[in-house]
N, C-alpha and C positions, 0 to 999 in steps of 0.2 A: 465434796466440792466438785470434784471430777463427775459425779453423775447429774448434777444442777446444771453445769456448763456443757455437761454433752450433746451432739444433735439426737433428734428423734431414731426410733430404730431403723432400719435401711428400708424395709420391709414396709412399713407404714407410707413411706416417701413416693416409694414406687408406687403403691397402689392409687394416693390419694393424684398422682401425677399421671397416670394412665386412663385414671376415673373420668378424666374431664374432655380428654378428647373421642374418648368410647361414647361419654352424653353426648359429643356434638353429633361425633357421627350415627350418631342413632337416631337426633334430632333432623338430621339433614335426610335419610332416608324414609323418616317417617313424613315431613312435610314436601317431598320434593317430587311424587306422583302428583298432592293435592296439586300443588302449585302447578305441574304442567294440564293436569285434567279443568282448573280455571283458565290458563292461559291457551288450552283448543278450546271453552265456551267463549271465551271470547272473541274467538277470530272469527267462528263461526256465525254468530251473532252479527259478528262489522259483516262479513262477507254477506250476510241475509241484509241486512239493509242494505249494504250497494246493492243487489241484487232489485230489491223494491227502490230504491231513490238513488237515481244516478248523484255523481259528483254535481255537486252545485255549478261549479262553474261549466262544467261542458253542459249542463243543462242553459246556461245564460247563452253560452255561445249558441248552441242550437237556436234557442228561443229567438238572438237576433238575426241568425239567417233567415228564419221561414219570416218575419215581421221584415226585412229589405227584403227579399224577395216578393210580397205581399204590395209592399210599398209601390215596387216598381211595377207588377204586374197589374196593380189600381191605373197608375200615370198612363202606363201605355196603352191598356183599355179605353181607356178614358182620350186618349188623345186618337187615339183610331177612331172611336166614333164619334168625336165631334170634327173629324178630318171629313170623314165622307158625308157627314150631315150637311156639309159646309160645299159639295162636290157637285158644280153645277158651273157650265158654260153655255154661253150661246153665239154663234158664229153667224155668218152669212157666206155660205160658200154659192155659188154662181148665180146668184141672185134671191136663193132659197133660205131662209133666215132656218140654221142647224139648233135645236135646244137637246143637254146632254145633261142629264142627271142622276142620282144614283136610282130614284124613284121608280125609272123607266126599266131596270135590271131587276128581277127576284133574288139574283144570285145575291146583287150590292144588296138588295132590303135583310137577305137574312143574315149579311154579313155584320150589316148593321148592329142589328135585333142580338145576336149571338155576340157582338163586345159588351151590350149593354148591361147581358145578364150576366157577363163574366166579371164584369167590371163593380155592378150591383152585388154580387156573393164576393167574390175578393172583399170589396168592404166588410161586408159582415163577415169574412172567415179572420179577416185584421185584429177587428174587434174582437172575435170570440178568440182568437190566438191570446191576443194582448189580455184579456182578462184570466181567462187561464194557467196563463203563464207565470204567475206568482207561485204555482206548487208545480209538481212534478206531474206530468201527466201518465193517465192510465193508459198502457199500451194500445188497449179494447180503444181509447177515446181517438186515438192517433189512426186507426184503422178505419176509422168514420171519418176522419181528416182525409184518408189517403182517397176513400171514395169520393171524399168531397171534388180534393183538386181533379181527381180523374176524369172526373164528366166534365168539370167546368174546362178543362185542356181537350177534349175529344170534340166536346160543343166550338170552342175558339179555333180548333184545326180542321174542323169542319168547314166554319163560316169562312175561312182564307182560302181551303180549297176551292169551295165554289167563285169566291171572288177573284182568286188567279186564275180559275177556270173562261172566266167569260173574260177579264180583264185580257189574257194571251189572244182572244179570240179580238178584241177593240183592236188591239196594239197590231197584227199579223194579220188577222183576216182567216177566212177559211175558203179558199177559193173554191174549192169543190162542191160546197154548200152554195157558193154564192154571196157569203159577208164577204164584204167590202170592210177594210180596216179605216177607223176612225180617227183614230190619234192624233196622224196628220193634218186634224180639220182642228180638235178638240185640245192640243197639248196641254193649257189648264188643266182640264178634268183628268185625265191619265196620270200627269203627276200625284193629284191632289191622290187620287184612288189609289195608285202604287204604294205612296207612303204611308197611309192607312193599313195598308196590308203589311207594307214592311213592319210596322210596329208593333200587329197584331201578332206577325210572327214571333218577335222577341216575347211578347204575353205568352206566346206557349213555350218557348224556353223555359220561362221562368219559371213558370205551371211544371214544366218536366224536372225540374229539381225540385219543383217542391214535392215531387209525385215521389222521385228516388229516396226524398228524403222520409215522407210518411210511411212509403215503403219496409223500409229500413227502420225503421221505429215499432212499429208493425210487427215486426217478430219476433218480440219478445214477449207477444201473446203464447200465456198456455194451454195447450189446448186439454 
């Protein structure tokens, strides 16, 4: 009766009780390289796609700054050259009937001419932005953007240079030459022509950030 109701021998207890945390730990060194040699595939892997496709949302936010700046740079294009199209006075100063137009200037015609084609690509850069922009763009593609706005901004501060150019010379005179300033006759037209340029200026602001911006995008070309 004493050996039925006895426990097992001491010896048996120990073993079967040491057995099971020896398997774990055996278990735990055998699975736990795997597990960190998966858990660097996979960060590597996330870190290779950030690398090819930025965060979604700072791609949206990108996407709507170059599109309002796009926006604005079309309006103010746009509103410079139908300013000076629109720049025309005629006076009678001592009995000599004065006609002032932008026509009469080379500088104003290619001040002109130079909103109209910055204003005509800004829309089609809008459009090809706006199309675009549903996926992430190829850095190579943003490098052809940065050329785009480059000229289209060099062309726009061009065409203000020349027209502040003769415009200082309307307003001031050049006495040493012999111009005689006009303003005085004409203030209509000066205004209208001033604000045509001012806007035109803020067009190449705009253009300069979008430049900084394709720039900057830009470099994540590999070479």
């Amino acid at each position: 009766m004493i050996s039925l109701c006895s426990p097992p021998p001491l010896s048996h207890s120990i073993s079967t009780s040491t057995n099971i945390p020896l398997l774990i730990q055996l278990l735990f060194f055998l699975l736990f390289p795997t597990f960190v040699f998966l858990r660097s595939q996979k960060m590597d892997n996330f870190d290779a796609k950030n690398m090819e496709n930025p965060p979604l949302k700072s791609h949206k936010c990108l996407l709507g700054t170059q599109i309002l700046l796009r926006i604005l740079a079309t309006a103010f294009t746009l509103a410079a050259t139908l300013i000076i199209l629109a720049s025309k006075q005629t006076v009678t100063v001592f009995g000599i009937e004065m006609d002032a137009r932008y026509t009469y200037s080379s500088a104003f015609k290619f001040f002109a001419i130079a909103n109209m084609i910055g204003c005509a690509f800004t829309v089609l850069s809008l459009l090809l932005a706006s199309v675009l922009g549903h996926k992430c763009l190829d850095p190579k593609n943003y490098f052809y953007i940065f050329l785009h706005d480059l000229i289209v901004m060099a062309l726009l501060l061009a065409g203000c240079a020349a027209a502040t150019a003769i415009g200082y010379v309307g307003k001031h005179g050049e006495m040493h030459s012999g111009w005689m300033p006009i303003c005085d006759h004409v203030p209509k037209f000066c205004h209208k022509v001033t604000t045509g340029v001012m806007l035109s200026y803020f067009a190449v602001l705009f253009y300069l950030c979008l430049v900084i911006i394709s720039a900057n995008q830009s470099r994540r070309i590999q070479v």
